[in-house]
N, C-alpha and C positions, 0 to 999 in steps of 0.2 A: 809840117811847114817849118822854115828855118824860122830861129828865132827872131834875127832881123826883120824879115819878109814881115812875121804875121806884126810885130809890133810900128812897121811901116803901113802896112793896111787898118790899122786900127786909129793910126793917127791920120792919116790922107782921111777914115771915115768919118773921125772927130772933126777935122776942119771941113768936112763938106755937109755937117749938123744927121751923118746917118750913121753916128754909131751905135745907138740904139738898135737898129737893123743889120748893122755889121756882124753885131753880137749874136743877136737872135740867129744871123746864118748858120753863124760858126758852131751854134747850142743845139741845131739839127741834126749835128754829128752824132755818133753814138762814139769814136772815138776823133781825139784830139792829140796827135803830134806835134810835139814843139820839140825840135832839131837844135842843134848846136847851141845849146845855152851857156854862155860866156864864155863865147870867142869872142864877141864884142861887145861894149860894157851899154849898157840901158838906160837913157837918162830919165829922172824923176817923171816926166809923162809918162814915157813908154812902159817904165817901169807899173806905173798906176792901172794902165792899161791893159799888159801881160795881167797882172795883176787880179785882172775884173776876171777874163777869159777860166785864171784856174778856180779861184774862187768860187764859180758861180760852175765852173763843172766837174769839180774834185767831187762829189758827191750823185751827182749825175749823169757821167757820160766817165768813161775810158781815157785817160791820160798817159801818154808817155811822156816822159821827158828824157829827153838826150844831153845831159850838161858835161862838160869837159872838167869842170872843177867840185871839190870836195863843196861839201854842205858850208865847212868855215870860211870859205872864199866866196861866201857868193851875198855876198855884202859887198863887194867889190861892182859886182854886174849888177844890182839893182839900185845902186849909190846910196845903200842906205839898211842899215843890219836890220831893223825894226821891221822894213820891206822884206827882207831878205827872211826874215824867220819868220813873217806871218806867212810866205809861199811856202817852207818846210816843213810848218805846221798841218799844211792843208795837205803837202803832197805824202807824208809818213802818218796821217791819219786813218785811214783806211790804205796806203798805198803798200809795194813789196817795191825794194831796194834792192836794184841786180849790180852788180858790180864785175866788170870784165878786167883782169889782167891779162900782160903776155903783149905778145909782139905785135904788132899793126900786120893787118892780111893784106893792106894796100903795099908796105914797104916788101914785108916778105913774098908776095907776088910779080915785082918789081926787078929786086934781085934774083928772080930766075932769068931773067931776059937776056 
């Protein structure tokens, strides 16, 4: 799920008093994608939010994360490094760190056309 998306579904289920239930959906998975992390920056709820999601399944379920920025930027997207290094905590805990270089497959598929 993109990162936007889920941290807008967690807040639409905070103000409808079911996030409680939100959560527990989302904890049925056996894996958890979270897409594009910091293309857009997360304020202090959402942040709290996201937040709850890795916390509570870094250790129990299957995480990808998809982030566009280095570990030291992402103080930037959580608005807040304290935020930002207790999620890198959780995710280089038990997690593997794949890193892709090299040219975008959308641009160089593009310039064939």
């Amino acid at each position: 799920m993109i990162t936007s998306s889920l941290v807008m579904r967690l807040r639409r289920a905070k103000d409808e008093g079911r996030l409680d239930r939100e959560l527990a959906s989302i904890a049925k998975n056996k894996l958890v994608a979270i897409n594009k992390l910091g293309y857009l920056p997360i304020d202090t709820e959402g942040a709290r939010l996201l937040f709850q999601v890795i916390a509570d399944g870094y250790e129990k379920r299957s995480l990808i994360i998809t982030p566009n920025l280095e570990f030291s930027r992402w103080g930037t997207v959580f608005g807040d490094d304290n935020m930002a290094a207790a999620v890198i905590d959780r995710i280089v805990h038990h997690g593997r760190l794949l890193q892709f270089r090299g040219e975008s497959y959308r641009v160089k598929h593009a310039l064939r056309k």
